[in-house]
mmCIF file of the N, C-alpha and C atoms, coordinates in Angstrom:
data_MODEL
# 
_entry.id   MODEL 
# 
loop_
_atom_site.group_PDB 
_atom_site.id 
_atom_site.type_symbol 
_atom_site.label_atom_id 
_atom_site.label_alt_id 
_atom_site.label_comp_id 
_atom_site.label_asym_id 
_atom_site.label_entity_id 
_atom_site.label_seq_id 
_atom_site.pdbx_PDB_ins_code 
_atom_site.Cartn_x 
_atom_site.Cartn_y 
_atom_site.Cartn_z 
_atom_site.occupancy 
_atom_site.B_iso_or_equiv 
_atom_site.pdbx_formal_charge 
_atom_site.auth_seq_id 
_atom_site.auth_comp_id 
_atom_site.auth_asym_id 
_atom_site.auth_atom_id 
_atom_site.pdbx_PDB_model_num 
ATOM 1   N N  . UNK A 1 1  ? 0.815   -1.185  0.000  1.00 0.00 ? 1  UNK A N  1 
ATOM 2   C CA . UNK A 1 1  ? 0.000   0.000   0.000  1.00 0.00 ? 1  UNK A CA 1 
ATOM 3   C C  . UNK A 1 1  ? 0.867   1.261   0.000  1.00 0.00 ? 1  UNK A C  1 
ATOM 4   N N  . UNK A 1 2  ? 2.124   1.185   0.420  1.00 0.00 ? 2  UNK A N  1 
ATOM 5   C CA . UNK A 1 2  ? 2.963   2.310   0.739  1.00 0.00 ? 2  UNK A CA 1 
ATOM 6   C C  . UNK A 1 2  ? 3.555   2.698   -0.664 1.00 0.00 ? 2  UNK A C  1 
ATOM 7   N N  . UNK A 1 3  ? 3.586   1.742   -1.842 1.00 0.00 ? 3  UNK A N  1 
ATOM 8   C CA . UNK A 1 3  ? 3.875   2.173   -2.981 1.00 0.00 ? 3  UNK A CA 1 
ATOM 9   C C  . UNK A 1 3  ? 2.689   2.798   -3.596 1.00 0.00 ? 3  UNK A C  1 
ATOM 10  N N  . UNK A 1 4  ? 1.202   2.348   -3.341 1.00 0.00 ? 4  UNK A N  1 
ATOM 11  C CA . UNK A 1 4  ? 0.356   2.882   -3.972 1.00 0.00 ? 4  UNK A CA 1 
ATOM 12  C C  . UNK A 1 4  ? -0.020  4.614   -3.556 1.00 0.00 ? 4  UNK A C  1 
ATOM 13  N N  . UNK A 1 5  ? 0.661   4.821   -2.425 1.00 0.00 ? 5  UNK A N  1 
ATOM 14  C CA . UNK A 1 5  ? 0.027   5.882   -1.746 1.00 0.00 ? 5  UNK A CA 1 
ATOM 15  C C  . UNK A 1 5  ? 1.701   6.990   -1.734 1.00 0.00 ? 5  UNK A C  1 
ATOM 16  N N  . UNK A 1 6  ? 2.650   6.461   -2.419 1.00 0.00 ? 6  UNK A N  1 
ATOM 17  C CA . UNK A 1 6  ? 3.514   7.059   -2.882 1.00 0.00 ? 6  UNK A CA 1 
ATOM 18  C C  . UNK A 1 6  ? 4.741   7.427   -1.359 1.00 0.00 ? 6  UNK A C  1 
ATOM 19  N N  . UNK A 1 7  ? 4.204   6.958   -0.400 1.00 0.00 ? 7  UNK A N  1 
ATOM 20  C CA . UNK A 1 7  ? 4.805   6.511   0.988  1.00 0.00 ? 7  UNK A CA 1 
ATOM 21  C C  . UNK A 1 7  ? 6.095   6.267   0.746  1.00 0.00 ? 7  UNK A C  1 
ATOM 22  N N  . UNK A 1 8  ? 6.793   4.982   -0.009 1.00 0.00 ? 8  UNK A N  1 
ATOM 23  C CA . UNK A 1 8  ? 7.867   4.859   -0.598 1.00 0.00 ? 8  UNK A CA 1 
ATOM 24  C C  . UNK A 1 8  ? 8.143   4.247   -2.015 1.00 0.00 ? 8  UNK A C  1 
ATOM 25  N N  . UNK A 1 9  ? 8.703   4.275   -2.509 1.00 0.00 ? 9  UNK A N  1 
ATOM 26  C CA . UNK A 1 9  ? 9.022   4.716   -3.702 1.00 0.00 ? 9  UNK A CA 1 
ATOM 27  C C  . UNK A 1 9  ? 9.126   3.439   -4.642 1.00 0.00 ? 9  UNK A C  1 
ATOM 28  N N  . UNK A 1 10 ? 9.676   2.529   -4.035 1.00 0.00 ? 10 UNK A N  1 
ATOM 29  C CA . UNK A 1 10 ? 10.329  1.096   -4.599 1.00 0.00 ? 10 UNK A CA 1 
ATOM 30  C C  . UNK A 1 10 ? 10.081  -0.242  -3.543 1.00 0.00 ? 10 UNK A C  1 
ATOM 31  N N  . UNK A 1 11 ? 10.456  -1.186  -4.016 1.00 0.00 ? 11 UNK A N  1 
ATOM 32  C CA . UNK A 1 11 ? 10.445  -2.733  -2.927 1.00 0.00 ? 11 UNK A CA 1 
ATOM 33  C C  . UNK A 1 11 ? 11.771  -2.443  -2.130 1.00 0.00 ? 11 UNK A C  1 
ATOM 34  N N  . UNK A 1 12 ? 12.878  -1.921  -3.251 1.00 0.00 ? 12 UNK A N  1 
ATOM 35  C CA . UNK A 1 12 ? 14.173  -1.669  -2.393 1.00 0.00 ? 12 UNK A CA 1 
ATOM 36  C C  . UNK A 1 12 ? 14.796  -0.817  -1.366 1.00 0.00 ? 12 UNK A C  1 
ATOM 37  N N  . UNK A 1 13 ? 13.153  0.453   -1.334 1.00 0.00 ? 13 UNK A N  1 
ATOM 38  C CA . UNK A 1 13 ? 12.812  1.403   -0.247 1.00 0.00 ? 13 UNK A CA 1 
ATOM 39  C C  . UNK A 1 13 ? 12.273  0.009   1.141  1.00 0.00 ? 13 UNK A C  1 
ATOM 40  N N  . UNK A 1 14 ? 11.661  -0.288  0.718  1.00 0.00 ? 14 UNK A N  1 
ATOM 41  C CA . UNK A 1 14 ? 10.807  -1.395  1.964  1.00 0.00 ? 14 UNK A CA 1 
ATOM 42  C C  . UNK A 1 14 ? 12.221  -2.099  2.248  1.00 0.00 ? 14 UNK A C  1 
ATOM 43  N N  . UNK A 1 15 ? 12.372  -2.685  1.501  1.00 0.00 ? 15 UNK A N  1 
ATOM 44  C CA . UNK A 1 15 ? 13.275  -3.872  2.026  1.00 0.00 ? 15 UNK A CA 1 
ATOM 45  C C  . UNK A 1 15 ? 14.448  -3.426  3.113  1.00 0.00 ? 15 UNK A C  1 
ATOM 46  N N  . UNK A 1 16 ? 14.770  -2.057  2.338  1.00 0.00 ? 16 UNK A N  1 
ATOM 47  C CA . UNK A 1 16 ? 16.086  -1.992  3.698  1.00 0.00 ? 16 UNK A CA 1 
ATOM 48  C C  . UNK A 1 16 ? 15.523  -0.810  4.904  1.00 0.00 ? 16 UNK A C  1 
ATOM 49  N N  . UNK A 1 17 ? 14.411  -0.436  4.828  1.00 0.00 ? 17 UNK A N  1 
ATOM 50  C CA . UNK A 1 17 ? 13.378  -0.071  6.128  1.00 0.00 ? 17 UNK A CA 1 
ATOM 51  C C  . UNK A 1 17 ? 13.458  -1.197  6.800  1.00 0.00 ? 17 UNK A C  1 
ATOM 52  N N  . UNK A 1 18 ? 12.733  -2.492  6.321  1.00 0.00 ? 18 UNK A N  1 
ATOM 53  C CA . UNK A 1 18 ? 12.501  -3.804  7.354  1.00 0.00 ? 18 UNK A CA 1 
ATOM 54  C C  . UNK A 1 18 ? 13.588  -4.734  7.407  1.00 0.00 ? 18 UNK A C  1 
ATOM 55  N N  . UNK A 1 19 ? 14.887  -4.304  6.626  1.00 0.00 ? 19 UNK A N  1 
ATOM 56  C CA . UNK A 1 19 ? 16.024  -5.160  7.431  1.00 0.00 ? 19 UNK A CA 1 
ATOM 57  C C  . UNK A 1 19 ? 16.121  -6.740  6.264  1.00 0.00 ? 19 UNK A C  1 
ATOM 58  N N  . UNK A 1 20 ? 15.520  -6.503  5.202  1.00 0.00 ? 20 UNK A N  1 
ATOM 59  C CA . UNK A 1 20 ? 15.318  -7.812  4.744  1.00 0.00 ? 20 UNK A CA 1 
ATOM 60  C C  . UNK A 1 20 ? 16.154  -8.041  3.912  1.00 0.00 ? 20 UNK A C  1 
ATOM 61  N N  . UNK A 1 21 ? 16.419  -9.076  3.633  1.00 0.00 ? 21 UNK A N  1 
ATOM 62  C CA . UNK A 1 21 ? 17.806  -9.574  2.445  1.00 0.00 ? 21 UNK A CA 1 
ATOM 63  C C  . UNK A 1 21 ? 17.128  -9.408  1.078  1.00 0.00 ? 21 UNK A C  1 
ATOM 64  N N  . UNK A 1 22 ? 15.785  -10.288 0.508  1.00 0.00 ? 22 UNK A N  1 
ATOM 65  C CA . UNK A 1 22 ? 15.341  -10.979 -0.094 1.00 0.00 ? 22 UNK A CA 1 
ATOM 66  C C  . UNK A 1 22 ? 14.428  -9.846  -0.575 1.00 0.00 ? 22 UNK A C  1 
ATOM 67  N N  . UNK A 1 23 ? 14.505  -9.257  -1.903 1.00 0.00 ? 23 UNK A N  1 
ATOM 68  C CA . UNK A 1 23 ? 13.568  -8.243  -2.881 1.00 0.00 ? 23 UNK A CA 1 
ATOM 69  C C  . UNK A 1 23 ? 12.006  -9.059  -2.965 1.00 0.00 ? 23 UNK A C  1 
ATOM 70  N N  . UNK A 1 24 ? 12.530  -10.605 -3.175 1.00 0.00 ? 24 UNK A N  1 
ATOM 71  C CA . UNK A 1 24 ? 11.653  -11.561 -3.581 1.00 0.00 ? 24 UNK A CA 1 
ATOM 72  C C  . UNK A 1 24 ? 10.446  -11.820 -2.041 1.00 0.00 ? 24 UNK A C  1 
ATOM 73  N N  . UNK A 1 25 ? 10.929  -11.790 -1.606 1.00 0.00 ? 25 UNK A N  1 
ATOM 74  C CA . UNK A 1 25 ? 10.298  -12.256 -0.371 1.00 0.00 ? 25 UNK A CA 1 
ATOM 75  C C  . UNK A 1 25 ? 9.114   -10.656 -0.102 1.00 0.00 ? 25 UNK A C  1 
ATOM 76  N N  . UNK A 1 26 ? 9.737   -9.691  0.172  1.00 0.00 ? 26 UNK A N  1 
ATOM 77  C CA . UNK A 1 26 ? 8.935   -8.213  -0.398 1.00 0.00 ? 26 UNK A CA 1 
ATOM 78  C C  . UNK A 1 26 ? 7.128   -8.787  -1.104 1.00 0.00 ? 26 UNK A C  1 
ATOM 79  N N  . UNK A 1 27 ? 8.045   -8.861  -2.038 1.00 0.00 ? 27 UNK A N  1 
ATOM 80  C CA . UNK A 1 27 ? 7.313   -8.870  -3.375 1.00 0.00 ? 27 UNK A CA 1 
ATOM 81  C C  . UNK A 1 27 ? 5.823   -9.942  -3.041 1.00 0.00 ? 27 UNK A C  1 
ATOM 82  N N  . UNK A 1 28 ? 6.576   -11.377 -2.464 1.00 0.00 ? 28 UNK A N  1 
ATOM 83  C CA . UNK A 1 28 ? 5.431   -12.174 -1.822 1.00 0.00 ? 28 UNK A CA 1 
ATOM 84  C C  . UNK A 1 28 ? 4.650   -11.716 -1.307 1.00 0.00 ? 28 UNK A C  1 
ATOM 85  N N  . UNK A 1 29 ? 5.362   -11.236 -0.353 1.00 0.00 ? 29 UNK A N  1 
ATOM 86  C CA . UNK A 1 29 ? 4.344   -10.280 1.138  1.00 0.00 ? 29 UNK A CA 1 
ATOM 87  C C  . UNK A 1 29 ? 3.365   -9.475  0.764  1.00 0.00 ? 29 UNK A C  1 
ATOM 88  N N  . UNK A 1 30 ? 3.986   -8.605  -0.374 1.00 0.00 ? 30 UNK A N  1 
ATOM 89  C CA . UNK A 1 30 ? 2.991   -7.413  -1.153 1.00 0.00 ? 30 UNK A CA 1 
ATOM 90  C C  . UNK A 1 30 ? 1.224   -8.383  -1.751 1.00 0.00 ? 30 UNK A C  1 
ATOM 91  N N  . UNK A 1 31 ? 1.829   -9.781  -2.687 1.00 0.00 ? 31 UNK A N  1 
ATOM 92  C CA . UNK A 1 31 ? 0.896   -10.012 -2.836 1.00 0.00 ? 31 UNK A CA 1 
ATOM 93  C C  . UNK A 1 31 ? -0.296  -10.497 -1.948 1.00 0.00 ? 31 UNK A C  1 
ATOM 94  N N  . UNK A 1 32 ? 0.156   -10.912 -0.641 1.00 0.00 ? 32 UNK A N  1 
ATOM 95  C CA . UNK A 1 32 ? -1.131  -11.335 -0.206 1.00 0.00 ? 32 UNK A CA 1 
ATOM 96  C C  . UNK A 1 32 ? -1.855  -10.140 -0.103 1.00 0.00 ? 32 UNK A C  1 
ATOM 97  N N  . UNK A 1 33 ? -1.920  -8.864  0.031  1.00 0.00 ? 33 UNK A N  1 
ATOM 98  C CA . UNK A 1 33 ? -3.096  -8.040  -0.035 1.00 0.00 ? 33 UNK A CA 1 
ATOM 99  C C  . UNK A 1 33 ? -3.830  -8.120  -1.271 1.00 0.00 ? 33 UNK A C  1 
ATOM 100 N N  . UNK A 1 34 ? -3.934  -9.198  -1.837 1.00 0.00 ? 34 UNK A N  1 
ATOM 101 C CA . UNK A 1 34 ? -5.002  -9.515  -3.018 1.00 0.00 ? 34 UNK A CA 1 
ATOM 102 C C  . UNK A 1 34 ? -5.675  -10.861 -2.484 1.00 0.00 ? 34 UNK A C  1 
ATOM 103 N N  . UNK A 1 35 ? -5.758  -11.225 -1.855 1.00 0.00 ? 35 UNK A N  1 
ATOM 104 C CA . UNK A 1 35 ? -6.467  -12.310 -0.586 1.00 0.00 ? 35 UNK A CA 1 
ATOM 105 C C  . UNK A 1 35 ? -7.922  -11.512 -0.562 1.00 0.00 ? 35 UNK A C  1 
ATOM 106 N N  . UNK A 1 36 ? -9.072  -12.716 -0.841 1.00 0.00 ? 36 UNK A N  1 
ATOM 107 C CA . UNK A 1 36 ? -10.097 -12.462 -0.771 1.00 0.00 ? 36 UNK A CA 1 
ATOM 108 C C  . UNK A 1 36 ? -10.491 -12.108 1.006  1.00 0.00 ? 36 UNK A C  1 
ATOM 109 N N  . UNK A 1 37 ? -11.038 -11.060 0.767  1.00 0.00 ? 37 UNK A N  1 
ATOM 110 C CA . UNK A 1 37 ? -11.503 -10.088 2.416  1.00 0.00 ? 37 UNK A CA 1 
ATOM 111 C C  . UNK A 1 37 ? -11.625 -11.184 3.487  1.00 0.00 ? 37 UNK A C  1 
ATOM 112 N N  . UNK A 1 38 ? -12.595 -12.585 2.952  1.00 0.00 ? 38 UNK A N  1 
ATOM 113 C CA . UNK A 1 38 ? -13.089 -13.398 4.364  1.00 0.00 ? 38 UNK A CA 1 
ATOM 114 C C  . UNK A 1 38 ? -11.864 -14.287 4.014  1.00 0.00 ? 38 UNK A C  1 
ATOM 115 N N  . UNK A 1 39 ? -11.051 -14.690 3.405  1.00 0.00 ? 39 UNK A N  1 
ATOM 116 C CA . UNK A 1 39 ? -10.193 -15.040 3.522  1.00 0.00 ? 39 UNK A CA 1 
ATOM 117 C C  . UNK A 1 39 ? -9.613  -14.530 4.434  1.00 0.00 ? 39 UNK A C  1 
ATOM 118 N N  . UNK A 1 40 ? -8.847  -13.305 4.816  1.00 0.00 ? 40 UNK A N  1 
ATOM 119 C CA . UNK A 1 40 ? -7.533  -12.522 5.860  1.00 0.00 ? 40 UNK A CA 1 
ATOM 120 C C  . UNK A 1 40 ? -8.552  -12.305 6.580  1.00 0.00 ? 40 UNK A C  1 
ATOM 121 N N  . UNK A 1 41 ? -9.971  -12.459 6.973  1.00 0.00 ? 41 UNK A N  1 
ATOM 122 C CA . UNK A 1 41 ? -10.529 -12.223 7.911  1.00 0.00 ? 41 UNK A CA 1 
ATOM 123 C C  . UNK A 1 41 ? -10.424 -13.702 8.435  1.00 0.00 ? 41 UNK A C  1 
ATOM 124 N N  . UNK A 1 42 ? -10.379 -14.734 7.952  1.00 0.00 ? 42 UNK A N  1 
ATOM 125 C CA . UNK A 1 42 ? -10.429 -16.302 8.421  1.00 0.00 ? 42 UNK A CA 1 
ATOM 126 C C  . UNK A 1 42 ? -9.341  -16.697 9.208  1.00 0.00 ? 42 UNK A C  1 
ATOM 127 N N  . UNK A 1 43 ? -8.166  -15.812 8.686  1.00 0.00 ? 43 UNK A N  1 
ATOM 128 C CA . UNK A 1 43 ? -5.945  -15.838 9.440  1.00 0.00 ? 43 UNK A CA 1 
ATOM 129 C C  . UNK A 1 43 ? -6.521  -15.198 9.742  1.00 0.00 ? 43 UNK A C  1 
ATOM 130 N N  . UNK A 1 44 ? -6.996  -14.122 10.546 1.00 0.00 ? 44 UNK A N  1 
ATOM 131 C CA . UNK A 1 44 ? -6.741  -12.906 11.003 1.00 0.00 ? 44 UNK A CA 1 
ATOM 132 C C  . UNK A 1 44 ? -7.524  -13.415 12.941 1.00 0.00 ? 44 UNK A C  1 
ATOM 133 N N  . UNK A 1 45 ? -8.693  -14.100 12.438 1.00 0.00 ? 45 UNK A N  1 
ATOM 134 C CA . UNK A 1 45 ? -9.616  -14.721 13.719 1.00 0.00 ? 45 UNK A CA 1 
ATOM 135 C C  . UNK A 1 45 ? -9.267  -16.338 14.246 1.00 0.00 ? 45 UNK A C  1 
ATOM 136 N N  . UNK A 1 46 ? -8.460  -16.568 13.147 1.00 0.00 ? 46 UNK A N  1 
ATOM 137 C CA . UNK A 1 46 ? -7.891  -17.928 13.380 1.00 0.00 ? 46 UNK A CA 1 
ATOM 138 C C  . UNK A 1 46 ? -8.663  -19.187 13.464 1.00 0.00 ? 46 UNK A C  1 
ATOM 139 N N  . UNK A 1 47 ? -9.935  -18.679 12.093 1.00 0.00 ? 47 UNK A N  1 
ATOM 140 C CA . UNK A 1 47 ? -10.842 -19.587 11.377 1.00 0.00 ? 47 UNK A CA 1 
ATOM 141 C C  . UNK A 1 47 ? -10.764 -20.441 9.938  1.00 0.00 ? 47 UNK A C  1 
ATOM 142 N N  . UNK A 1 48 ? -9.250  -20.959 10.430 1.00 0.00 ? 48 UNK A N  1 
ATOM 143 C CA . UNK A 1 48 ? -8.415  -20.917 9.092  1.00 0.00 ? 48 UNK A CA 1 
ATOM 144 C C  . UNK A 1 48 ? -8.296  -22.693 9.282  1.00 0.00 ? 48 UNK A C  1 
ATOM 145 N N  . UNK A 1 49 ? -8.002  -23.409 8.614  1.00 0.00 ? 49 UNK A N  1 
ATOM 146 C CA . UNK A 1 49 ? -7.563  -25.183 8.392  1.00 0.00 ? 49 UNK A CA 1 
ATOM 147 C C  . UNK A 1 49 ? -5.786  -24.719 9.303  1.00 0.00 ? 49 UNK A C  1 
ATOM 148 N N  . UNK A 1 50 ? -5.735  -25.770 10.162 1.00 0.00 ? 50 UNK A N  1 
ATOM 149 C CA . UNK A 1 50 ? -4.593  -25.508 11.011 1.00 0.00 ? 50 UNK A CA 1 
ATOM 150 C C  . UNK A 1 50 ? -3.166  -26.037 9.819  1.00 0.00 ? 50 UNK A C  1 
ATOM 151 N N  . UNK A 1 51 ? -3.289  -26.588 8.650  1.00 0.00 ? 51 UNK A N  1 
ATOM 152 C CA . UNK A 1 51 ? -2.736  -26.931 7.831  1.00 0.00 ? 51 UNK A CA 1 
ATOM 153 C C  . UNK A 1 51 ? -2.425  -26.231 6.374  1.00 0.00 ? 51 UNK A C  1 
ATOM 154 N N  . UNK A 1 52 ? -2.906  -25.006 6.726  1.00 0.00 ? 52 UNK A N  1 
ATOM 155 C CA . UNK A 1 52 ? -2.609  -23.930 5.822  1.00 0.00 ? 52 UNK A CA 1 
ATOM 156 C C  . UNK A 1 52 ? -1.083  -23.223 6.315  1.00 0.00 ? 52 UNK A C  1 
ATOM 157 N N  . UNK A 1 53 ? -0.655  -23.087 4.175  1.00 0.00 ? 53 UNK A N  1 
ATOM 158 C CA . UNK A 1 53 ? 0.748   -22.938 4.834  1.00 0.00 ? 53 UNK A CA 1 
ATOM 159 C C  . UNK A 1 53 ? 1.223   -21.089 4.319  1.00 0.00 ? 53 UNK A C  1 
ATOM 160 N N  . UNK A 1 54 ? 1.927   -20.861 4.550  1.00 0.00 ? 54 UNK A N  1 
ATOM 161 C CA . UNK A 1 54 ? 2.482   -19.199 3.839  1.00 0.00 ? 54 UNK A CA 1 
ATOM 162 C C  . UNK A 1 54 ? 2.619   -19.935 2.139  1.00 0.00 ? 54 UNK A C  1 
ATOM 163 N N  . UNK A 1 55 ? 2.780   -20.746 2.075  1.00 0.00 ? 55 UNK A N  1 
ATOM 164 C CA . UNK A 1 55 ? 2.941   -21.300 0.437  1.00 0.00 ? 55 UNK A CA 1 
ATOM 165 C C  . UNK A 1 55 ? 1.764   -21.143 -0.085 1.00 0.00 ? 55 UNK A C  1 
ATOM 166 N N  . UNK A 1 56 ? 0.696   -21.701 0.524  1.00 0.00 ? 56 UNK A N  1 
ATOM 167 C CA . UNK A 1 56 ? -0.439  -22.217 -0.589 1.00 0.00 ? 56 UNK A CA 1 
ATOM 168 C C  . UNK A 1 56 ? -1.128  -20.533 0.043  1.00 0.00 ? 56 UNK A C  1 
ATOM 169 N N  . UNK A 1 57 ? -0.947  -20.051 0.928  1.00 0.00 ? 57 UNK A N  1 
ATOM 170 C CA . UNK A 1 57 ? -1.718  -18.517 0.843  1.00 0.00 ? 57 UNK A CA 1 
ATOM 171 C C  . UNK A 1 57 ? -0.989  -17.776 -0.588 1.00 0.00 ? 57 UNK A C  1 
ATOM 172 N N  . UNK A 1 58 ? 0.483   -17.692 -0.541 1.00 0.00 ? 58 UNK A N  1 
ATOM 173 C CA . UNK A 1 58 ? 1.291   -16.785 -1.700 1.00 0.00 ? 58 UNK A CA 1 
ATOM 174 C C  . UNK A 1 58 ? 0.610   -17.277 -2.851 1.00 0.00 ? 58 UNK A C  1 
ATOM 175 N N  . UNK A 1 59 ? 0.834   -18.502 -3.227 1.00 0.00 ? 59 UNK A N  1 
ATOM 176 C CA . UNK A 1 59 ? 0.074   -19.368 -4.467 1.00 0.00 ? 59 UNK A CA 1 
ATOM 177 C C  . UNK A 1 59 ? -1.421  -18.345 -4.417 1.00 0.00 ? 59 UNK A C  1 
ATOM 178 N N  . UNK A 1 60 ? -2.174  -18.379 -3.559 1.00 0.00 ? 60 UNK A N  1 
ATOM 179 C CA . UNK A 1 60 ? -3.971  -18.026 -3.894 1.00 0.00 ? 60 UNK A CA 1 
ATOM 180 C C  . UNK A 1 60 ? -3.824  -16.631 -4.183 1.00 0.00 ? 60 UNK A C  1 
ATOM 181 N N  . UNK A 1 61 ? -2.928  -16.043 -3.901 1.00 0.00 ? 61 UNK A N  1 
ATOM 182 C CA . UNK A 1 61 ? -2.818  -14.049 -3.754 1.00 0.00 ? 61 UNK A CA 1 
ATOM 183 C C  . UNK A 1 61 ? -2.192  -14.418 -4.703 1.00 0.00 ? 61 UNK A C  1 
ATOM 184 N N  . UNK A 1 62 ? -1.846  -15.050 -5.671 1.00 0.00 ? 62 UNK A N  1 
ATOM 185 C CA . UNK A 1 62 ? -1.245  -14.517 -7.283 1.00 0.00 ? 62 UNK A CA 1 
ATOM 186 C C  . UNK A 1 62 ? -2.416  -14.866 -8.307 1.00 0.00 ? 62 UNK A C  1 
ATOM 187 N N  . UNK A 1 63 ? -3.426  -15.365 -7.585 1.00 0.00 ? 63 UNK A N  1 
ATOM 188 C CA . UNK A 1 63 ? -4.651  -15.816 -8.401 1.00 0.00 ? 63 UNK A CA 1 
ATOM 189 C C  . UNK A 1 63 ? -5.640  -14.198 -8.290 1.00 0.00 ? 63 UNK A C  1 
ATOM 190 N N  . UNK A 1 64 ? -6.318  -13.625 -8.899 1.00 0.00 ? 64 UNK A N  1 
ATOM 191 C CA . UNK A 1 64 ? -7.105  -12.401 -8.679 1.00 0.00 ? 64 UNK A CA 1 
ATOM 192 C C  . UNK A 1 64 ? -8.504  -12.643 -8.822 1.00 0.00 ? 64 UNK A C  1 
ATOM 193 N N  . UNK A 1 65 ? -8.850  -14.199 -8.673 1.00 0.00 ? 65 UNK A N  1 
ATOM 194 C CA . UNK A 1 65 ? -10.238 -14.347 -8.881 1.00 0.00 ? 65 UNK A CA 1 
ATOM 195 C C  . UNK A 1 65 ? -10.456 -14.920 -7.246 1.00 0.00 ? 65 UNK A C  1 
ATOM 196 N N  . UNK A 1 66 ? -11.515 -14.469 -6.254 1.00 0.00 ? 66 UNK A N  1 
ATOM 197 C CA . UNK A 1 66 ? -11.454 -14.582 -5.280 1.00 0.00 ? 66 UNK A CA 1 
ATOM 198 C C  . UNK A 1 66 ? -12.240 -16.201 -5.278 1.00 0.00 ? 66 UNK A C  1 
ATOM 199 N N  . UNK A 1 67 ? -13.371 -16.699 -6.004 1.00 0.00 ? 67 UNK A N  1 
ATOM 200 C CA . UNK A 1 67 ? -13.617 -18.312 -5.757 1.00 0.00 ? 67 UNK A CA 1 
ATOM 201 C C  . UNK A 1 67 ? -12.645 -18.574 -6.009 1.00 0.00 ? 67 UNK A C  1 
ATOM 202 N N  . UNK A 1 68 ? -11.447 -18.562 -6.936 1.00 0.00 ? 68 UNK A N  1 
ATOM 203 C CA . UNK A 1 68 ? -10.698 -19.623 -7.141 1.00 0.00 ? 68 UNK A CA 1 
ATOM 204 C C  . UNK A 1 68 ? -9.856  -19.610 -6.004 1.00 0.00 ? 68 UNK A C  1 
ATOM 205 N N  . UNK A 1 69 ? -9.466  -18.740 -4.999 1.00 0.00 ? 69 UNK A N  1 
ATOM 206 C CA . UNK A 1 69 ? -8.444  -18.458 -3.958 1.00 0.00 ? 69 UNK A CA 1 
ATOM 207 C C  . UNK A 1 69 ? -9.475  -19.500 -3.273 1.00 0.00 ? 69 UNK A C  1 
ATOM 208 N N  . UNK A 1 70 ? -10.597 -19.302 -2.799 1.00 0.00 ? 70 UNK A N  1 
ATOM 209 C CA . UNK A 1 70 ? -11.004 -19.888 -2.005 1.00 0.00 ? 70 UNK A CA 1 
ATOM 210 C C  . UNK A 1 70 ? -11.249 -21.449 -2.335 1.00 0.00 ? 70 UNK A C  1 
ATOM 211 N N  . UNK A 1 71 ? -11.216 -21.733 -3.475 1.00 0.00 ? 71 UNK A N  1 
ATOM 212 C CA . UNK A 1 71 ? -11.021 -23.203 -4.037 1.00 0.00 ? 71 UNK A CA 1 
ATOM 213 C C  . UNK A 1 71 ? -9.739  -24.185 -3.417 1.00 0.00 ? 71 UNK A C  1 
ATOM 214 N N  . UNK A 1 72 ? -9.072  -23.449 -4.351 1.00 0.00 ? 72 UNK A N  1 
ATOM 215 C CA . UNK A 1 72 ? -7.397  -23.807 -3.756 1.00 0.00 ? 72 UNK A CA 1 
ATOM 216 C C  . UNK A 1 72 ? -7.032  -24.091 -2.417 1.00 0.00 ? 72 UNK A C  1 
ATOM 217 N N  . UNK A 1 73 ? -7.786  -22.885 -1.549 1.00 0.00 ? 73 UNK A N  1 
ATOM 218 C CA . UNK A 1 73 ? -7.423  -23.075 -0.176 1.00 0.00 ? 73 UNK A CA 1 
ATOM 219 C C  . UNK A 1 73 ? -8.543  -23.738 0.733  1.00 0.00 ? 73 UNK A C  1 
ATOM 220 N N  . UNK A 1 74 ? -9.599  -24.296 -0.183 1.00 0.00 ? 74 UNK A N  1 
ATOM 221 C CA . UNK A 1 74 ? -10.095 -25.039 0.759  1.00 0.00 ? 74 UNK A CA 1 
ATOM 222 C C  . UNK A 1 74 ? -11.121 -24.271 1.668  1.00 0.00 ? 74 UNK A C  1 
ATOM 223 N N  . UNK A 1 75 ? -11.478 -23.052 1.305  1.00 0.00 ? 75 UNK A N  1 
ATOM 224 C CA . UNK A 1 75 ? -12.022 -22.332 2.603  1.00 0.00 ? 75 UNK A CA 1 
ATOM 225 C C  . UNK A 1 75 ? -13.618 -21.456 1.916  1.00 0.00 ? 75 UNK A C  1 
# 
């Protein structure tokens, strides 16, 4: 959001704010804010399959159709 709102500038602004090695890893993180709403409301209340992993969430946030996120993940 901080790129959309012109906050900072680049991933390589974020990355060395939060100390991180990995541009790539950024970039992951960025996508889950494309996570269908009751989805991050489901992690967020901890109404989630205890077998959900940071993998198969990154995998559903590169998908932009919200049934299919929720397909994939089961939820």
């Amino acid at each position: 959001m901080e790129i959309l709102t012109g906050a900072v500038r680049s991933l390589e602004e974020i990355k060395a704010r939060e100390k991180i090695t990995s541009t790539g890893y950024v970039r992951q993180v960025m996508h889950l804010q494309f996570l269908a709403p009751d989805i991050t409301e489901a992690i967020l209340t901890g109404n989630h399959s205890k077998h959900l992993t940071y993998s198969q969430l990154v995998k559903a946030s590169r998908i932009h159709d919200w049934n299919s996120q929720r397909q994939l993940l089961s939820l």
